[in-house]
C-alpha positions in Angstrom: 83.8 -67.5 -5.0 81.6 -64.9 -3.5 82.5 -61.0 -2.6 83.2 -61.8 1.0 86.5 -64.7 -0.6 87.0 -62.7 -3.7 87.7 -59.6 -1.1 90.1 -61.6 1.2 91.8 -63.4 -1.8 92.6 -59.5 -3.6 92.9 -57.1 -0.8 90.5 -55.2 -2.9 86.7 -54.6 -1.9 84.3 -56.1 -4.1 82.2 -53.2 -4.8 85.7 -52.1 -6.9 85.2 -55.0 -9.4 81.6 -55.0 -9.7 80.3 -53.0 -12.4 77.1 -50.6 -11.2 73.8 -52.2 -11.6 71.8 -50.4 -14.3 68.4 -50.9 -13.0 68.4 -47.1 -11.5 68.5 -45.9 -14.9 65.8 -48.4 -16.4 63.4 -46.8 -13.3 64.2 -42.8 -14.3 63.3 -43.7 -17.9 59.9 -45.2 -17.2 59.3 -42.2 -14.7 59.5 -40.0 -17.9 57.5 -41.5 -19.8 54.4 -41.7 -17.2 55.4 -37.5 -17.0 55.3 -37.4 -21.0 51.7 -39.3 -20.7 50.3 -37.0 -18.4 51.5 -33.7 -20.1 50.0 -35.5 -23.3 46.9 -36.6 -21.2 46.5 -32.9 -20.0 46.8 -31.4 -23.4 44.3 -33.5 -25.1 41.9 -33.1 -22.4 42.3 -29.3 -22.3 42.2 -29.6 -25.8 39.2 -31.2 -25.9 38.0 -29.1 -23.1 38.8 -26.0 -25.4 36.6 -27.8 -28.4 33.7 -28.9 -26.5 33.6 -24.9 -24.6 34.1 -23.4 -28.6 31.4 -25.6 -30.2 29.1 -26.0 -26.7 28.6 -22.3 -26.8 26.4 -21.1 -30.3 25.1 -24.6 -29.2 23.6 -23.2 -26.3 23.5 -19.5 -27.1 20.9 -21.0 -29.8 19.2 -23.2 -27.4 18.0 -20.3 -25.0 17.0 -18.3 -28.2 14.5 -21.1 -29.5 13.4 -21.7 -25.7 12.4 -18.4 -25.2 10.9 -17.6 -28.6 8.7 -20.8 -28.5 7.6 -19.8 -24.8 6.7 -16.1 -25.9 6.2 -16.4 -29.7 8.3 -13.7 -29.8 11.9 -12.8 -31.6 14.4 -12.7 -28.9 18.0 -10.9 -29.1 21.6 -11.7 -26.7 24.1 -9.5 -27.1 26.6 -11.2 -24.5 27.3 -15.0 -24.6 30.2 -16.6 -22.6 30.5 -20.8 -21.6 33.4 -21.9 -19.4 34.8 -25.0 -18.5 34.0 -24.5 -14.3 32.3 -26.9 -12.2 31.2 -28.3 -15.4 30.1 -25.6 -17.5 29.7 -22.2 -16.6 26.8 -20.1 -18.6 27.1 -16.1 -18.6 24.9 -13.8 -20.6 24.1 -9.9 -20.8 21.7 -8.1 -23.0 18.9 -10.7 -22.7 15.7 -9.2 -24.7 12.3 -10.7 -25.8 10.8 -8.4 -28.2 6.9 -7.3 -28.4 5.2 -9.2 -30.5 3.5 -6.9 -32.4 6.7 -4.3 -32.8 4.0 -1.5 -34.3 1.6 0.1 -32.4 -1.8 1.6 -33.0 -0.5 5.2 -34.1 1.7 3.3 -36.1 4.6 3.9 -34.2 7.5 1.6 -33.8 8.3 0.0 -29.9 11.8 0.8 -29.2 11.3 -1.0 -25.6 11.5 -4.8 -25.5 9.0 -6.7 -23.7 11.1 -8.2 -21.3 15.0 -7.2 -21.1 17.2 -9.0 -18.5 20.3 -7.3 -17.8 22.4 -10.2 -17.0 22.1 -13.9 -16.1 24.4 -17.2 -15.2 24.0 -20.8 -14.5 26.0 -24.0 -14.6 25.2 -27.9 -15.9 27.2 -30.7 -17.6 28.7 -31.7 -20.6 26.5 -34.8 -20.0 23.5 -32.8 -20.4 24.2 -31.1 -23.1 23.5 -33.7 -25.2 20.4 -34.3 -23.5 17.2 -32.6 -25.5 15.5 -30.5 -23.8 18.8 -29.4 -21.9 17.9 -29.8 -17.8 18.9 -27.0 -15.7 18.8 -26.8 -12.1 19.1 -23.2 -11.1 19.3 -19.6 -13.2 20.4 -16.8 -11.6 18.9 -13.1 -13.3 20.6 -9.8 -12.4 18.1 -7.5 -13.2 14.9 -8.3 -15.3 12.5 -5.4 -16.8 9.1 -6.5 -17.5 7.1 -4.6 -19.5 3.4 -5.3 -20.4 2.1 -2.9 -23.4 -1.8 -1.3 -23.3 -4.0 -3.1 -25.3 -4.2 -0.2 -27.9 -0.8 -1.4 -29.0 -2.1 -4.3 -30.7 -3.0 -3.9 -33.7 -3.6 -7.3 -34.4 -3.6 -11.1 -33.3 -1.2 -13.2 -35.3 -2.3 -16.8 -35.8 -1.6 -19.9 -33.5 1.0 -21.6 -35.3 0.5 -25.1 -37.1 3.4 -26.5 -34.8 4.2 -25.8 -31.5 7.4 -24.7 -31.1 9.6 -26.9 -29.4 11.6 -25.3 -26.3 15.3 -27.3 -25.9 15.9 -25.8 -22.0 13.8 -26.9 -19.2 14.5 -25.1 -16.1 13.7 -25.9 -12.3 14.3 -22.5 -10.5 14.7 -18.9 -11.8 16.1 -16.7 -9.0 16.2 -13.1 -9.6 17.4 -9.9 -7.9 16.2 -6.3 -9.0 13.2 -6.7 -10.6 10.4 -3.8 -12.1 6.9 -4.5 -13.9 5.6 -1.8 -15.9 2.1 -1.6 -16.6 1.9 0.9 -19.8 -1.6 2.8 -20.3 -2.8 5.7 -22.9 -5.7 6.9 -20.5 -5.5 10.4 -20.0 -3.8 11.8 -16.8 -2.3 8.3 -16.0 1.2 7.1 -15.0 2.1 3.6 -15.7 1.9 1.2 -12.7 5.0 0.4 -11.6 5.9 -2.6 -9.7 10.0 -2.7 -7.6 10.4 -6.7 -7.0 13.5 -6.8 -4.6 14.0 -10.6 -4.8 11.8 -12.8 -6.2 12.1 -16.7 -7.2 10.1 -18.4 -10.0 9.7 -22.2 -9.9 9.2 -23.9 -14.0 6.6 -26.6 -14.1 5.8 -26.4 -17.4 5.0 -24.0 -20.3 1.4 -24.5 -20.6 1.3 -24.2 -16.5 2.0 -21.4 -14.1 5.3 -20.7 -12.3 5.0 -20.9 -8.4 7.2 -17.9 -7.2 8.1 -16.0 -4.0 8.9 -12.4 -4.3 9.7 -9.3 -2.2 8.4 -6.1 -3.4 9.5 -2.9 -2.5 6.0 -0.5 -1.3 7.1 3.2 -1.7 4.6 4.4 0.7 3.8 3.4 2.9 7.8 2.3 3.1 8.5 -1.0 3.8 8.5 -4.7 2.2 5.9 -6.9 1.2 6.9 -10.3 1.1 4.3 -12.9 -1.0 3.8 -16.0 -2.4 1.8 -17.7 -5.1 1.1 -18.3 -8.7 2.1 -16.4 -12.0 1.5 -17.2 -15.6 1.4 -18.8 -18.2 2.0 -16.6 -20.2 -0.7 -14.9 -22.4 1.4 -14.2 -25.7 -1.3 -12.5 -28.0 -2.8 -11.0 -24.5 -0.1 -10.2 -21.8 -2.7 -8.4 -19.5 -4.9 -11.8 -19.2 -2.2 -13.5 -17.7 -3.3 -14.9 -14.6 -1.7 -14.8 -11.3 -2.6 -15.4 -7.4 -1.4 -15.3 -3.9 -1.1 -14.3 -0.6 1.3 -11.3 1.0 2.5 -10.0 4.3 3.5 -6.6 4.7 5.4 -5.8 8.0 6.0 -3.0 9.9 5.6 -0.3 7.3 6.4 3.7 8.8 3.6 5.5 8.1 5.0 8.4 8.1 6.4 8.0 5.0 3.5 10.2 3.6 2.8 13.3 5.0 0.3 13.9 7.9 -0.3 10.8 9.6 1.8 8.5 11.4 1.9 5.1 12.6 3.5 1.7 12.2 1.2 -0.7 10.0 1.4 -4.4 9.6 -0.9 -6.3 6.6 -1.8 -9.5 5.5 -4.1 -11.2 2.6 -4.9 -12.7 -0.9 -5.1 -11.8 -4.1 -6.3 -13.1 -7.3 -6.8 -12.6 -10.8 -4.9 -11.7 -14.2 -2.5 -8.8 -15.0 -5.1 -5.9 -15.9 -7.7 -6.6 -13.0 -6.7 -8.6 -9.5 -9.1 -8.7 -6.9 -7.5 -8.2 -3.3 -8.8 -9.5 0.4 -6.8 -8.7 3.5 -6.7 -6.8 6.5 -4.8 -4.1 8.3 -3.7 -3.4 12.0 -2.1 0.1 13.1 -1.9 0.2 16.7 -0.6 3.4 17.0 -2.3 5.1 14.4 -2.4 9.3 14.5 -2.7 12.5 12.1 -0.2 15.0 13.0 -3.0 17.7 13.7 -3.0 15.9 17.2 -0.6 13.7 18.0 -3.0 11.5 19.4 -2.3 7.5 19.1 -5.2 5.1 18.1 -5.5 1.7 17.5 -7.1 1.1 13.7 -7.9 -2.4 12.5 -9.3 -2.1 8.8 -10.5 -5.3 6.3 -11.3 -4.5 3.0 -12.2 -6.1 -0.7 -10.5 -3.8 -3.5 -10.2 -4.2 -7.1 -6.8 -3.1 -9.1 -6.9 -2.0 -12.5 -3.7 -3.2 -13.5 -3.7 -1.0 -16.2 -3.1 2.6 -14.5 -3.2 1.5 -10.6 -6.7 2.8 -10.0 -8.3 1.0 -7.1 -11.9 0.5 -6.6 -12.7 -0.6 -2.4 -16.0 -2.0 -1.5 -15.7 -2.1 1.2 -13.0 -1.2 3.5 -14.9 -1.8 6.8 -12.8 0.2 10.4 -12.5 -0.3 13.6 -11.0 2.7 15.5 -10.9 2.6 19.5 -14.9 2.1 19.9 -16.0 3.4 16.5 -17.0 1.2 13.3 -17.6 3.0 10.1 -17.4 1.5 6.4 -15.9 3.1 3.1 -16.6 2.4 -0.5 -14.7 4.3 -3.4 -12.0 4.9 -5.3 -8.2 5.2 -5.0 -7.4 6.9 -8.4 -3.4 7.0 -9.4 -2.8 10.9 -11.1 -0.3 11.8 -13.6 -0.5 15.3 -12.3 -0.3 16.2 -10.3 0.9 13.0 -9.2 -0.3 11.1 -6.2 -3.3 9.0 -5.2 -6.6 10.8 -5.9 -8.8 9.6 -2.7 -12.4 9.9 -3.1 -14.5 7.7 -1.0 -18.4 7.6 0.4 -18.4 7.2 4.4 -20.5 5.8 6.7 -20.2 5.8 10.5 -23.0 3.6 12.1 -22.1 3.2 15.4 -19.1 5.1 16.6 -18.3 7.4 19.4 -17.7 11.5 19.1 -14.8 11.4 21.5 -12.9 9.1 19.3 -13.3 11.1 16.8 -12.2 14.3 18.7 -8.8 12.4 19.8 -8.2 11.1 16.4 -8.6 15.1 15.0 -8.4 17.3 17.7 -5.4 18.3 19.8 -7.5 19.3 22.7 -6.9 16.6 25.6 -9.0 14.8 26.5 -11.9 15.2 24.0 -14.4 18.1 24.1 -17.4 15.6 24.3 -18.2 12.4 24.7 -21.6 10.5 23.1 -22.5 8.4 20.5 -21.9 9.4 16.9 -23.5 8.7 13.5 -22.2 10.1 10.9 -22.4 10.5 6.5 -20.0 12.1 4.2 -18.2 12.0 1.2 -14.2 12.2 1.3 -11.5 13.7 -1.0 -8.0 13.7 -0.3 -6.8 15.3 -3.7 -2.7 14.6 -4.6 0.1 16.6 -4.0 2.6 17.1 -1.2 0.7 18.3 1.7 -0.4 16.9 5.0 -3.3 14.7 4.6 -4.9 16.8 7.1 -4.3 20.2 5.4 -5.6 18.7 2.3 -8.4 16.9 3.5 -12.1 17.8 1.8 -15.7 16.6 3.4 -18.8 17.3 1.6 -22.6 16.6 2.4 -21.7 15.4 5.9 -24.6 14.8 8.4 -24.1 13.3 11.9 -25.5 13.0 14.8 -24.5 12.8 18.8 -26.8 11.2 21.1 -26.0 11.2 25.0 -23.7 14.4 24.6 -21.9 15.3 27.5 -19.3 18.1 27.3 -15.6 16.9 29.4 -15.2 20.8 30.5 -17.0 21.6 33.9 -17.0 25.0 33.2 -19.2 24.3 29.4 -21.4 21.3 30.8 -21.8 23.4 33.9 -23.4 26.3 31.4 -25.7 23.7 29.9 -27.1 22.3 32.7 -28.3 25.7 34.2 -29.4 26.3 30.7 -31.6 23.8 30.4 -32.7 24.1 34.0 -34.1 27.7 32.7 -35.9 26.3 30.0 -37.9 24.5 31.7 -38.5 27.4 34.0 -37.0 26.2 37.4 -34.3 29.5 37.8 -34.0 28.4 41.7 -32.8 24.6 40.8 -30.5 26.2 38.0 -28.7 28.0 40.4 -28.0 25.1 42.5 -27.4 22.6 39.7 -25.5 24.3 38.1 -22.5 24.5 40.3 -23.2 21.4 40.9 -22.3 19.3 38.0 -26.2 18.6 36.7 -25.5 15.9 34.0 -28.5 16.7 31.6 -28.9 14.2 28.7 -28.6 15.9 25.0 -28.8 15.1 21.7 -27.1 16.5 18.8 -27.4 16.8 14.6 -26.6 19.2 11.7 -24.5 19.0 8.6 -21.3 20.2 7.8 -18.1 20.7 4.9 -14.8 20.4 5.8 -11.6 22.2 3.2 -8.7 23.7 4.5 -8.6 23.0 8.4 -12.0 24.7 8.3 -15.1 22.8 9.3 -18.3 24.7 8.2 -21.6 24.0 9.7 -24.4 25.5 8.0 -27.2 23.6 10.6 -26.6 22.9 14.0 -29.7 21.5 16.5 -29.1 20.6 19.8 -31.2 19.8 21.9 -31.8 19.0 25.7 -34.8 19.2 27.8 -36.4 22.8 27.8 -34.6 23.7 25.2 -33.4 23.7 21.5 -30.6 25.4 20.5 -29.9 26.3 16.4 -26.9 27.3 15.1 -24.4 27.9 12.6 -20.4 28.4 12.0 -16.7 27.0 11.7 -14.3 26.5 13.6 -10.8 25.0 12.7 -9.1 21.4 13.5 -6.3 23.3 15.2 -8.3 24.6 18.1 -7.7 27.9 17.3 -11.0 28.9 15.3 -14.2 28.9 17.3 -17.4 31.5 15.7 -21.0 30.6 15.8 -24.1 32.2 16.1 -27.6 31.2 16.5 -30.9 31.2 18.9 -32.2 29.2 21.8 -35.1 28.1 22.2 -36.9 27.7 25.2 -40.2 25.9 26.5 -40.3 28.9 29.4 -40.9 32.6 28.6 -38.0 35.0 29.3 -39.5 36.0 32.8 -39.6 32.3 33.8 -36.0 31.8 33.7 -35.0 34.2 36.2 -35.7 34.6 39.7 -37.2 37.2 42.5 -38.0 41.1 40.9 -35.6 40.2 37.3 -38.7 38.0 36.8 -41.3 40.9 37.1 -39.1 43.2 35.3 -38.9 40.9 32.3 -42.6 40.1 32.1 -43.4 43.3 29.3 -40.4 41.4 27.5 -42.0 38.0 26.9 -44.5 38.9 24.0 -40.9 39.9 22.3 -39.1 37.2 22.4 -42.2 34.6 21.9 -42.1 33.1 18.7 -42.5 30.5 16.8 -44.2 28.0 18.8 -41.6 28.7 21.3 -41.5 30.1 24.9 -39.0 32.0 24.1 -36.1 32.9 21.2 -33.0 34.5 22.3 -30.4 35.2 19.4 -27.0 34.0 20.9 -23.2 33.7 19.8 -20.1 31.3 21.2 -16.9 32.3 19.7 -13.5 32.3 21.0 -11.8 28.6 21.6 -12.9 25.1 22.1 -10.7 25.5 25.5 -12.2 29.0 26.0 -15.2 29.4 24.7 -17.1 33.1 25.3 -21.2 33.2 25.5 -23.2 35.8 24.7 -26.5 37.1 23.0 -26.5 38.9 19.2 -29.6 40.6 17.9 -27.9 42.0 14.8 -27.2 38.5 12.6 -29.8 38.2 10.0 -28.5 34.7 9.4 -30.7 33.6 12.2 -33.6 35.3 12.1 -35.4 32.3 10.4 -34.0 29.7 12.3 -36.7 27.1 14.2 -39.8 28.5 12.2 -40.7 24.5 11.3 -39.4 23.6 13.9 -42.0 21.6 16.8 -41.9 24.0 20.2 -38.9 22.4 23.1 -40.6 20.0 25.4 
């Protein structure tokens, strides 16, 4: 009988006599047990977890010791040491430092700072790997790294190669850092370590026995700005850190100037470099469109190449040559850049030659006057000194045993180049055509030479000839950068005798007078002075300077 006959035959529905089916129940109970094997699954993996983390980290913590010490020969201490179960396994450590390996120095003095110090550092792999030997990482990240390369005075000794390489048990692929300094240490007298700020750089391991590749940005004081640079580093010297090699190429962009005091301008640089630690040898080239010394205010366009060696012990540069291109003017400098303790700064001292150049770029480079006094080609010798200290470069500024020379001067006032063209008209004795020439803007052709000092704003000229035709004139004085300093005296001297250069009865009247002034070969010697400013000059004559009176005596007679 089924339910449907069973319920007709009863009057009672047949889910009333059936017991409940019991498969329900069977289902919960398997349900709890697959919830019993996953708690159970869970807390033998996390235990597990927990095991591997405890033993995986003196495990690795000893690893990165014995990696380091065989790449440095060195002892190395970690005071911070944390492995986590993340993304695999996470690696965290503080207090990273490689001691000097020679922990006494020459005085006998023992080397608190470590060699290298890294002030924190993290990166991840796999329990896989692990049991790999060497270890592979991928990527380290360093918060942080001090780098410290000691004077070779410091080592007293070498210590022997050992008789088996130590074995390093990490290899790593990339070592990316942030914050980074480089501190060449020096005993030389009046010297400040070099110090180098890395911003960013990025290290690339191919092998101890070959050199990282890296990129870096370094931070350049002044002038301000970045330098961004690529290349090679390393390996290693252990028993000499300052023959470690290195190489590569740099940009620096848009660096202000006017970082130091006194000049201005927005310079971009590119180049090369090569070498080890404690002597690179650097190739590049400069370009400062808009150049200027705050004396005038005047822009200029500078281009500069140069070949410079860098004692890396102390900083000191040695240029030869920097070669310059300035509007129209080429000139070359060899020297030194010397780094000072104190007072501190760079100590500039460099020989300079100007070959071919022009005096009016000059003037608008130095002079505030606009446009230039004079115009004319310019030669030029001298010996430069920009001492330390926190001054404008131009107040501090120093030229010794200068010499130049101006061919083809020509004077941009009217009113001045007016005065030398009737001047030169009267030494040749043709008054009549000076007095017509003269307001009319004669061009006369002139040459220029003498020797001068510069210290303080002031330039000194202890021998100035000029000369044009019919006359030469020989003088002496300073006058300051600013414009505002303009004192010479002096005589000129003339192919025509005093009564030539004057027309109608002055003539006759000044005949007794020409015996007087005739000397020295010369037509005529009148003493003279020109003080005032470059922008108003005053003329006049001065009979009571004995610092002329021997003036042109071996000299040949005007033409």
């Amino acid at each position: 009988m089924n339910d449907e006959e069973r319920e007709l035959a009863t009057g009672s529905p047949a889910s009333e006599s059936t017991p409940p089916p019991s498969r329900p129940r069977r289902r919960f109970g398997w349900l709890q047990w697959v919830g019993i094997a996953v708690v159970l699954g869970l807390l033998i993996f996390g235990g597990a977890t927990w095991w591997l983390v405890r033993h995986a980290e003196p495990l690795m913590r000893q690893r990165i010791i014995d990696t380091l010490s065989a790449r440095f020969q060195s002892p190395v201490e970690l005071d911070e040491f944390h492995v986590t179960a993340a993304k695999g396994l996470g690696v965290e450590g503080k207090g990273l430092r490689i001691m000097y390996l020679i922990e006494v120095n020459a005085q006998g003095q023992q080397r608190e700072e470590p060699m290298l110090a890294i002030d924190e550092f993290r990166f991840h792999t796999t329990l896989a790997n692990l049991r790999k030997s060497p270890m592979h990482v991928g990527e380290v990240y360093v918060t942080g790294l001090h780098l410290r390369k000691p004077p070779k005075e410091d080592r007293k000794i070498t210590p022997p190669e050992p008789k088996k390489p130590p074995k390093e048990s990490i290899v790593v692929d990339r070592i990316i850092v942030d914050h980074a300094d480089l501190v060449m240490e020096t005993h030389k007298e009046n010297k400040e370590p070099l110090e180098w700020d890395i911003a960013h750089m990025v290290l690339v391991d191919v092998g101890a026995k070959r050199p990282f590749d890296y990129t870096a940005t370094l931070v350049n004081p002044k002038p301000l700005g970045d330098i961004a640079s690529k290349g090679h580093f390393g390996p290693w010297n252990i028993f000499v850190p300052g023959d470690t090699p290195l190489d590569g190429v740099y940009e620096f962009s848009r660096a202000d100037l006017s970082t130091t005091k006194g000049i201005a301008g927005i310079l971009s640089s590119k180049g090369s470099f090569g070498g080890t630690l404690d002597n690179i040898v650097a190739d590049g080239e400069t370009d400062t469109p808009d150049f200027r010394l705050d004396v005038s205010e005047h822009p200029v366009p500078l281009h500069t190449k140069y070949h410079a060696i860098i004692d890396g012990t102390n900083g000191d540069v040695l240029l030869q040559p920097v070669e310059a291109w300035l509007l129209k003017s080429y000139f070359v400098c060899v020297g030194h850049v010397i780094n000072n303790k104190n007072p501190k700064g760079k100590d500039i001292r460099l020989d300079v030659v100007m070959p071919k150049a022009r005096i009016e770029d000059m003037l608008r480079l130095g002079v505030k006057t606009s446009p230039p006094l004079m115009t004319g080609g310019f030669k030029m010798k001298t010996r430069l000194h920009i001492p330390p200290g926190d001054v404008a470069i131009a107040k501090k500024l120093e030229l010794t045993d200068g010499t130049f020379e101006i061919h083809g001067a020509h004077f941009t006032s009217d009113r001045i180049q007016e005065k030398i063209d009737a001047l030169s008209m009267r030494a040749q004795g043709r008054p009549k055509e000076a007095n017509v020439q003269g307001t009319a803007g004669f061009d006369t052709p002139s040459d220029m030479r003498g020797s001068f000092q510069l210290k303080n704003g002031i330039i000194n000229v202890p021998s100035l000839r000029y000369d044009m035709p019919g006359a030469q004139v020989l003088m002496l004085g300073q006058y300051s950068t600013d414009g505002n300093t303009f004192d010479f005296v002096g005589k000129v001297r003339t192919k025509a005798r005093i009564s030539q250069m004057v027309t109608g009865w002055k003539g006759w009247l000044l005949k007794p007078a020409d015996p007087f002034f005739k000397k020295h070969g010369a037509g005529a010697e009148i003493p003279v002075k020109i003080n005032g400013t470059k922008d108003e000059p005053h003329f006049g004559t001065d009979f009571k300077d004995d610092r002329t009176k021997d003036l042109g005596k071996d000299l040949p007679p005007p033409q």
